[in-house]
FIVEXVO-81236 format. One record per residue (C-alpha): x negated, y, z negated. Coordinates in steps of 0.1 Angstrom, whole numbers, plus 5000, padded with zeros to 4 digits. Layout:
@u X, v Y, w Z
...
END
This chain:
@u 7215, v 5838, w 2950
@u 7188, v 5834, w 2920
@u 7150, v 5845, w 2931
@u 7125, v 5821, w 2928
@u 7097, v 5838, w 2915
@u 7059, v 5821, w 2916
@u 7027, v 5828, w 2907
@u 7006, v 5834, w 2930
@u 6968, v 5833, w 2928
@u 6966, v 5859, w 2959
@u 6964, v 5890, w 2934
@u 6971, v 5865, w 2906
@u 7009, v 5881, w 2895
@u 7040, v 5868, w 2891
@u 7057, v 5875, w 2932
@u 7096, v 5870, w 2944
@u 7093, v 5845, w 2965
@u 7108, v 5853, w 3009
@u 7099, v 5826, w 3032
@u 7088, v 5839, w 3062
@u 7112, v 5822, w 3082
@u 7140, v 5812, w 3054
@u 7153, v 5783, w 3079
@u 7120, v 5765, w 3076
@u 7098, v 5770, w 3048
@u 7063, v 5755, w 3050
@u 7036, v 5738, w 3027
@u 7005, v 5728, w 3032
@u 6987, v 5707, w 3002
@u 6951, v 5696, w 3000
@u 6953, v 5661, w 2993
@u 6930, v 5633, w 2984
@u 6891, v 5619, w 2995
@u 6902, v 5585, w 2998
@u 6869, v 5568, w 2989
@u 6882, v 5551, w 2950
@u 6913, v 5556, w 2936
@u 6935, v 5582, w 2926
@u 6927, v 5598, w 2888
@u 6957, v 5616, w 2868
@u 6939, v 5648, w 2876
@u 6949, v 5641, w 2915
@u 6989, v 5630, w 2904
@u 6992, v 5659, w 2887
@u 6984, v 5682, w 2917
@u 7013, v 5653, w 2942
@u 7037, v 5647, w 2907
@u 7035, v 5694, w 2907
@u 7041, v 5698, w 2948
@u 7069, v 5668, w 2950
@u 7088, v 5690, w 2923
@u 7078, v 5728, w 2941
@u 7096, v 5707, w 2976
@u 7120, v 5690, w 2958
@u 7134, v 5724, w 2946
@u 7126, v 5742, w 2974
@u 7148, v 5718, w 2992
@u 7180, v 5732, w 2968
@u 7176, v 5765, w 2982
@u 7163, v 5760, w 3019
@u 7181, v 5741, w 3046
@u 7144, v 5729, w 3060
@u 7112, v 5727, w 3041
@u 7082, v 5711, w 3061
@u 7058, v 5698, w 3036
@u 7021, v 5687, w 3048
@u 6993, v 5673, w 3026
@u 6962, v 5661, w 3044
@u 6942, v 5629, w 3040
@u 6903, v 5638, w 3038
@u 6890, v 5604, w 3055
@u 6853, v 5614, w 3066
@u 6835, v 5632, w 3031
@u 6796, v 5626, w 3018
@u 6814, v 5604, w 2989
@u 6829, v 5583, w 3017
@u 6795, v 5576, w 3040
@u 6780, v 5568, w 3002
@u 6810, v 5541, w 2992
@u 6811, v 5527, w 3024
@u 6772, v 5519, w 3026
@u 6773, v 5513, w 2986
@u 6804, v 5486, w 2990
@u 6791, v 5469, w 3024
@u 6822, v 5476, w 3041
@u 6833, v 5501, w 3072
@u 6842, v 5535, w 3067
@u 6879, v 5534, w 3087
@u 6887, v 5501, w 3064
@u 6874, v 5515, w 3029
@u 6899, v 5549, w 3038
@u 6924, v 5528, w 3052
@u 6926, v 5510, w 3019
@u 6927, v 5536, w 2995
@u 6948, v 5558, w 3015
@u 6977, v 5527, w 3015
@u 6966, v 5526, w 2974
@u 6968, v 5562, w 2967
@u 7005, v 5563, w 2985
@u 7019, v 5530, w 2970
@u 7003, v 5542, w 2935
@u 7022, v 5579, w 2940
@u 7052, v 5565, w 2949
@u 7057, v 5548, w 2917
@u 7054, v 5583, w 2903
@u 7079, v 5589, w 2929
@u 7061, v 5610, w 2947
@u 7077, v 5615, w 2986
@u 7055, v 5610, w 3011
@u 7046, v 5642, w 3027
@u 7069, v 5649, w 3059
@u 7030, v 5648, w 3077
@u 6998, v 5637, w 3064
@u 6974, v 5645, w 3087
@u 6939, v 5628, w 3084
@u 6910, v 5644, w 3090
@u 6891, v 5624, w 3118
@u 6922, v 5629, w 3138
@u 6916, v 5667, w 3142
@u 6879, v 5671, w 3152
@u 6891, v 5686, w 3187
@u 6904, v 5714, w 3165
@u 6872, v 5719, w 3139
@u 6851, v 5725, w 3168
@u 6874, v 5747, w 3184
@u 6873, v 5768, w 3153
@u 6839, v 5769, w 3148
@u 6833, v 5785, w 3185
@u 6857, v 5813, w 3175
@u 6834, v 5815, w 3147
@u 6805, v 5814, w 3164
@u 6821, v 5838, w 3189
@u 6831, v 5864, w 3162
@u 6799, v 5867, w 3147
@u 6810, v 5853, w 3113
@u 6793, v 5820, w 3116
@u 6760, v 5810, w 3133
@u 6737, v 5780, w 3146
@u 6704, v 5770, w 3135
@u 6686, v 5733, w 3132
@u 6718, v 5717, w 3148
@u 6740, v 5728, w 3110
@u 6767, v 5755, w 3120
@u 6770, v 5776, w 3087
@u 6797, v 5806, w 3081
@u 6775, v 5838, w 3069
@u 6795, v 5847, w 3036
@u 6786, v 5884, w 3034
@u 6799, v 5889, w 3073
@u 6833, v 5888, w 3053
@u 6838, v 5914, w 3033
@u 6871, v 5901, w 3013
@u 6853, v 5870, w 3002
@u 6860, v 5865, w 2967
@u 6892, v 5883, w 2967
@u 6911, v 5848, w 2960
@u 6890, v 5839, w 2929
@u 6880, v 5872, w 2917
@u 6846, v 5859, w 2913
@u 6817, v 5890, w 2922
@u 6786, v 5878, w 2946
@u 6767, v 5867, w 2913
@u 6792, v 5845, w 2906
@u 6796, v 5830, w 2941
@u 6760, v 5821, w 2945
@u 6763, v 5802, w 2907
@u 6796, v 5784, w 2916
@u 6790, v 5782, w 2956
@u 6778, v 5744, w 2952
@u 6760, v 5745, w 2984
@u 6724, v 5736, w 2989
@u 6700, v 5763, w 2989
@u 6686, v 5752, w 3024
@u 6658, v 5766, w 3049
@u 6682, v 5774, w 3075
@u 6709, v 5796, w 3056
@u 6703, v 5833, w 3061
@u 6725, v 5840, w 3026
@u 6726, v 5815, w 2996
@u 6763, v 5813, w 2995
@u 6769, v 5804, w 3032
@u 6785, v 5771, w 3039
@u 6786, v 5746, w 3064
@u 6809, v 5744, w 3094
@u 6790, v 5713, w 3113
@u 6761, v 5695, w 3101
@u 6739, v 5666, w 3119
@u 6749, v 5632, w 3116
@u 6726, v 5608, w 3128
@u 6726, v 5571, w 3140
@u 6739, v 5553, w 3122
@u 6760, v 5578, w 3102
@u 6796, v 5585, w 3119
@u 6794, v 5614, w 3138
@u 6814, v 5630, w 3165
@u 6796, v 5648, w 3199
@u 6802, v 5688, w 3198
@u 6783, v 5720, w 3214
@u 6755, v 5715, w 3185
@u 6750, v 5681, w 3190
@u 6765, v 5646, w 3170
@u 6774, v 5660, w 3140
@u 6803, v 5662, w 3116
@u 6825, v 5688, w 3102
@u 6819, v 5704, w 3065
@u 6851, v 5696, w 3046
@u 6862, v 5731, w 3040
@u 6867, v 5735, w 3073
@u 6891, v 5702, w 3073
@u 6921, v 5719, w 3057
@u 6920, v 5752, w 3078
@u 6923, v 5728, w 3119
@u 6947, v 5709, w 3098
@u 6969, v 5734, w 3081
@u 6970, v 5758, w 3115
@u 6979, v 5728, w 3140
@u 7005, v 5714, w 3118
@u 7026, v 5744, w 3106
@u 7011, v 5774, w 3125
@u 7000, v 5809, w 3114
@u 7010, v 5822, w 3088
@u 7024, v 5795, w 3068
@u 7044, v 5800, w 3034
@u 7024, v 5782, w 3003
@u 6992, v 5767, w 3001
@u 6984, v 5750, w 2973
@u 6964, v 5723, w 2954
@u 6940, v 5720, w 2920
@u 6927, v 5748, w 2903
@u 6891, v 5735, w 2910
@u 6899, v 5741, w 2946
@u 6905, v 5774, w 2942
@u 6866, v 5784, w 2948
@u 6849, v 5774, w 2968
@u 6870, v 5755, w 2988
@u 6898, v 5776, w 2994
@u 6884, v 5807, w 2993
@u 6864, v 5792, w 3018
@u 6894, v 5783, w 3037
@u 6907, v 5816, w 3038
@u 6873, v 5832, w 3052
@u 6871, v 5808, w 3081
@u 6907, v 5810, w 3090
@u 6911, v 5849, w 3088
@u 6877, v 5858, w 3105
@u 6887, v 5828, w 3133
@u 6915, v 5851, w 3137
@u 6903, v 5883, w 3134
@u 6926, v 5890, w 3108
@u 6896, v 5900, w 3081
@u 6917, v 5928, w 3060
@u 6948, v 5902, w 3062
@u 6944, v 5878, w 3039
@u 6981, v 5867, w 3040
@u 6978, v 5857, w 3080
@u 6966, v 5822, w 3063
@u 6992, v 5813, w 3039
@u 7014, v 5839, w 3018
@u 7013, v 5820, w 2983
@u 6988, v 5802, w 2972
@u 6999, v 5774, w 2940
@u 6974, v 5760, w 2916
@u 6979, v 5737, w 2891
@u 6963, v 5738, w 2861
@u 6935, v 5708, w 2848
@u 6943, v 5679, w 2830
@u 6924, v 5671, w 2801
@u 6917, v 5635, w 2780
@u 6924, v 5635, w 2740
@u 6909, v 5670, w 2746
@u 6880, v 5665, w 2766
@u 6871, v 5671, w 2805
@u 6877, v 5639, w 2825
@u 6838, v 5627, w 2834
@u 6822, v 5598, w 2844
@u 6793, v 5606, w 2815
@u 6821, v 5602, w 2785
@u 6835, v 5577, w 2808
@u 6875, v 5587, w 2800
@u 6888, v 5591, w 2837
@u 6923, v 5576, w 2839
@u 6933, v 5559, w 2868
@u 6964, v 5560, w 2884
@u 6960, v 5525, w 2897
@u 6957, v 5515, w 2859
@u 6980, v 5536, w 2841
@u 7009, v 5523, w 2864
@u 7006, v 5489, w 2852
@u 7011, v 5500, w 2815
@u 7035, v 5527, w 2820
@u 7066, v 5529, w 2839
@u 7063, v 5553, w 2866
@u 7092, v 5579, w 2854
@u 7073, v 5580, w 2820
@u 7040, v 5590, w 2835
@u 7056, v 5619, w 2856
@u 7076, v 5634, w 2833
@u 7043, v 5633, w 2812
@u 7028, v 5653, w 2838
@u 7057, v 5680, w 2843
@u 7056, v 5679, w 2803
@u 7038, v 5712, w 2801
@u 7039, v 5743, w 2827
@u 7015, v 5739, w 2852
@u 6995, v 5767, w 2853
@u 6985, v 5755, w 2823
@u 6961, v 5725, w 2813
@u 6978, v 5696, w 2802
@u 6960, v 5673, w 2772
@u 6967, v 5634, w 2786
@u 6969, v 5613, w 2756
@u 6987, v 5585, w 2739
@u 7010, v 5607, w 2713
@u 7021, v 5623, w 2744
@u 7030, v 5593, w 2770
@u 7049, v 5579, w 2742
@u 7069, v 5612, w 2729
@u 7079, v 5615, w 2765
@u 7088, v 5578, w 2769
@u 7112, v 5582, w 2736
@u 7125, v 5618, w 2755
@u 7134, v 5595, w 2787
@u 7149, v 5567, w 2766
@u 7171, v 5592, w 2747
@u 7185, v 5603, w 2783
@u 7191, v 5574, w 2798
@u 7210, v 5565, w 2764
@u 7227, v 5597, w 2771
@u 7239, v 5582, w 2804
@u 7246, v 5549, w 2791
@u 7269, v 5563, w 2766
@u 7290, v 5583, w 2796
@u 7287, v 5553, w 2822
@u 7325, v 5559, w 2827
@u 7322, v 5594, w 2834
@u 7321, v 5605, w 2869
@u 7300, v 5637, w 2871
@u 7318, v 5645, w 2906
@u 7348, v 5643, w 2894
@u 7351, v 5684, w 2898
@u 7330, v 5706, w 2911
@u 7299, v 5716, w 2889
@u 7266, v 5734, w 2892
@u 7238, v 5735, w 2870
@u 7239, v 5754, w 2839
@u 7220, v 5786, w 2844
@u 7204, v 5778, w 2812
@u 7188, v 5749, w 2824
@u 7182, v 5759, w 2862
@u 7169, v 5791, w 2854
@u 7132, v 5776, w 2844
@u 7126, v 5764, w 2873
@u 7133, v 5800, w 2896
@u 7110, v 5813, w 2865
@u 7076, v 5799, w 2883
@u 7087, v 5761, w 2879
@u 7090, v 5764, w 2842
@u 7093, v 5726, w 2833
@u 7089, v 5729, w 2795
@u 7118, v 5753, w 2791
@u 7139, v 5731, w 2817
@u 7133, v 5700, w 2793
@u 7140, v 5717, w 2762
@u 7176, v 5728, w 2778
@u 7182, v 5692, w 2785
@u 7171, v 5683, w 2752
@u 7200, v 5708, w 2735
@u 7223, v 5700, w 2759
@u 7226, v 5664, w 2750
@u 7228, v 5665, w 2715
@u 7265, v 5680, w 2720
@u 7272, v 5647, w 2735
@u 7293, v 5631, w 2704
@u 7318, v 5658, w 2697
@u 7325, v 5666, w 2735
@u 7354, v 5665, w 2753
@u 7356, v 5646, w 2789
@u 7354, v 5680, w 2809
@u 7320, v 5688, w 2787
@u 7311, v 5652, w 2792
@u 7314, v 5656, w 2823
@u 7291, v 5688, w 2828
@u 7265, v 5673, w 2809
@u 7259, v 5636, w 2828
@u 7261, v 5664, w 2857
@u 7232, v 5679, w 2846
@u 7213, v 5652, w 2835
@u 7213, v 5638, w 2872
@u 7215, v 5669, w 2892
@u 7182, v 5682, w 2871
@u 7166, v 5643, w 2873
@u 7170, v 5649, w 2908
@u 7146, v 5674, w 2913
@u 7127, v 5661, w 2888
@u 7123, v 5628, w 2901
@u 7133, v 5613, w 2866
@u 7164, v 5598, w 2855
@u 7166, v 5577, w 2891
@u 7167, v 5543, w 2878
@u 7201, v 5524, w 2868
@u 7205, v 5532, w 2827
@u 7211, v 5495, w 2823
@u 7176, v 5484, w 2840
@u 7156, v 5513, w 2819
@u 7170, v 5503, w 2784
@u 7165, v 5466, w 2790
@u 7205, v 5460, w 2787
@u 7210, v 5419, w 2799
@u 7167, v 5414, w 2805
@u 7149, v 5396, w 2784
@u 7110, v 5382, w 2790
@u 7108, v 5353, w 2760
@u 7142, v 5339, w 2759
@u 7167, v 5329, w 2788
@u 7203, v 5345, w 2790
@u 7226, v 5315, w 2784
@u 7207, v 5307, w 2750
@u 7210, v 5347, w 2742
@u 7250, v 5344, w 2749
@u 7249, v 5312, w 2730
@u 7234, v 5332, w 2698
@u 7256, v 5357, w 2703
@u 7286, v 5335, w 2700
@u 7276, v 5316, w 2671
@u 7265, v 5348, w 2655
@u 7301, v 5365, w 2667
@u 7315, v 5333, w 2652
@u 7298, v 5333, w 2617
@u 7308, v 5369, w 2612
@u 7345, v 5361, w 2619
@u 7343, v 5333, w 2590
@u 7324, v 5359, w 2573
@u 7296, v 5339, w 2572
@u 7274, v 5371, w 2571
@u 7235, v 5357, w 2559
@u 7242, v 5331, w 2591
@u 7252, v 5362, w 2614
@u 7222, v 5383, w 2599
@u 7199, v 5352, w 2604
@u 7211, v 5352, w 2643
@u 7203, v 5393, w 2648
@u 7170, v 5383, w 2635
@u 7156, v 5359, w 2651
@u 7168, v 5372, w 2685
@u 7154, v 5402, w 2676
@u 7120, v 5381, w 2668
@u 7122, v 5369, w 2708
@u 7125, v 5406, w 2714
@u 7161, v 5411, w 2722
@u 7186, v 5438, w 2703
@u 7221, v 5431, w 2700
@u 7249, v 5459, w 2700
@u 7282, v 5456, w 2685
@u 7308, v 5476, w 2709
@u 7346, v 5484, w 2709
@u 7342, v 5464, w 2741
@u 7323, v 5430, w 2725
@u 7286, v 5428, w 2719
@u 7261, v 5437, w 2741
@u 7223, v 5433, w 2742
@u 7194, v 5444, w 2755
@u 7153, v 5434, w 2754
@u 7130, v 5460, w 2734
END
């Protein structure tokens, strides 16, 4: 069996990937604060873990694959008030948005997505161990975990104590014994939501939401945690300080989660996404211009570890890519890939087990269909093969090649009068009557309709 090998920002190298238990591997994903919708930032982080299971799902016989739902947040309390509307119905509504919206980028729903609110029982359960391990303390009714109590803290980001206190983005508050402590519990008066606990109504910080919610779901130790690289600190470095020390496992880091799986940031025509320059780029938007299969390939376009720049020139070289390969299966519609027994070409699987090298993966596929026109039917064969087998786990190449290339769809002109063209123009060319026949071609294609000549008749499609 190939190794998977990922990176892993636990040490930051390059690590063999062994389940803990290879009959159920486990994946926990921070997922979205469903207060607005989803930017392309957030689908790149769902688009990158729907591939790392998808694959996964070649080489285990179970993978369990959780990604939270962060449904009580600052940002939430703050829309809710600012939009006039209830706090359970504005995260109700974007959580149904940002699923619907992530499923056109054919992202699976996640086998549990747990929601935060659900799991205060467990929040307060792990602050008392907290509390009861000296690692975290009360004062003022806010519950805070003391930082420097921890002596690995940092180890996930690398970042030294100068650097946590710059990047900590916590207040600098009257009841905090060290700057970079964070909250477990705060207060959270009337009318505010707020749940009762052993300090009084409060409600949980948000770095501990993914800690009750990763344990209770898939246990202790789990395989891969993973999510943007702007959670790394301080939000899951966070994580992993509350979790271990709950646990006294301080000098075991790994007793969380084994691997942890970043994804690089996306960038807009080479600037930071920002409300100031005002070039955020919604999901909920960019699905009504692009077709969904466009946008994620797009987003598994470059490795990622590594940022990705979001613009036009890119959407539509990826678009002509996706064309070009469902051409490719168009052209071998009356090949059956199944016919024998294949695998994928080591070539083209191998960038995946090489830290879910997409890049490489797509240039293979690009090589390997341009041997399409000489081929015989066994190479034929192979290659339709590995176009599905690889769109599979992909999540590209899932749509029926006749529906993606327009083939017998048209917006501006109705089907009979397109067959009646057709004929005439079929007709004209037989009396070669050719400036009549080119006439035909050209207005059609005016109406936005291209017509095909076959060895089987002519065909047509809308473009």
């Amino acid at each position: 069996m190939k190794t998977l090998r990922i990176h892993n920002t636990l040490g930051n190298n390059l690590e063999e990937f062994k389940p803990i238990d290879p009959l159920n591997v486990r994946v926990y994903a921070c997922g979205p604060t469903v207060y607005y919708y989803a930017h392309i930032g957030n689908a790149r982080m769902a688009v990158v873990n729907d591939l790392l299971i998808r694959f996964l799902k070649t080489l285990y016989p179970k993978v369990t694959y959780v990604s939270n739902i962060t449904d009580i947040d600052d940002k939430i309390i703050a829309a809710s008030q600012k939009n006039k509307i209830p706090i359970k119905e504005l995260t109700e509504k974007y959580t149904k948005i940002y699923n619907e919206d992530m499923s056109v980028l054919g992202v699976k729903q996640p086998d549990i997505q747990p929601k935060a609110t659900d799991y205060i029982k467990e929040m307060i359960n792990l602050i008392e161990k907290l509390i009861e391990n000296n690692f975290a303390y009360e004062k003022d009714g806010h519950v805070l975990f003391h930082v420097p109590s921890f002596k690995n803290y940092g180890m996930l980001s690398g970042r030294n104590r100068d650097e946590q206190i710059t990047g900590s983005r916590v207040e600098v508050a009257p009841y905090k014994k060290d700057p970079t402590d964070f909250v477990l519990w705060k207060p959270s008066p009337s009318p505010l939501p707020g749940w009762e606990s052993p300090w009084g109504l409060g409600r949980p910080g948000w770095h501990l939401e993914c800690s009750a919610m990763s344990e209770k779901t898939l246990g202790l130790p789990f395989d891969i945690h993973s999510g943007g690289a702007d959670l790394i600190f301080p939000h899951h470095e966070n994580e992993i300080a509350q979790t271990c020390a709950a646990h006294k496992n301080n000098d075991d880091l790994k007793s969380f989660a084994k691997y942890w799986f970043h994804n690089g940031f996306v960038n807009v025509e080479g600037e930071k996404m920002s409300k100031s320059i005002g070039n955020i780029k919604l999901v909920h938007d960019l699905v009504k211009e692009y077709k969904g299969e466009v946008l994620r390939l797009t987003l598994l376009s470059a490795h990622y570890r590594q940022p990705l720049n979001w613009t036009r020139d890119i959407i539509k070289q990826n678009s002509t890519m996706l064309d070009r390969f469902y051409r490719t299966l168009k052209d071998l519609e009356k090949v059956d890939a199944y016919a024998e027994k294949n695998e994928i070409e080591e070539r083209i699987i191998n960038g995946l087990y090489d830290d879910l090298n997409t890049p490489k993966v797509i240039a293979e596929l690009n090589m390997l269909t341009n041997g399409i026109n000489n081929a015989d039917v066994k190479t034929k064969q192979k290659i339709k093969f590995n176009l599905l087998e690889i769109g599979k786990i992909f999540g590209i190449l899932q749509k029926n090649p006749d529906t993606w290339l327009g083939y017998g769809q048209s917006k501006n002109i109705n089907q009979d009068t397109i067959e009646r063209l057709i004929k005439d123009r079929n007709e004209a060319r037989r009396n070669k009557n050719f400036d009549t026949a080119d006439e035909i071609r050209k207005k059609l294609k005016k109406e936005g309709v291209e017509i095909e000549d076959t060895s089987e008749g002519t065909i047509w499609r809308s473009i």
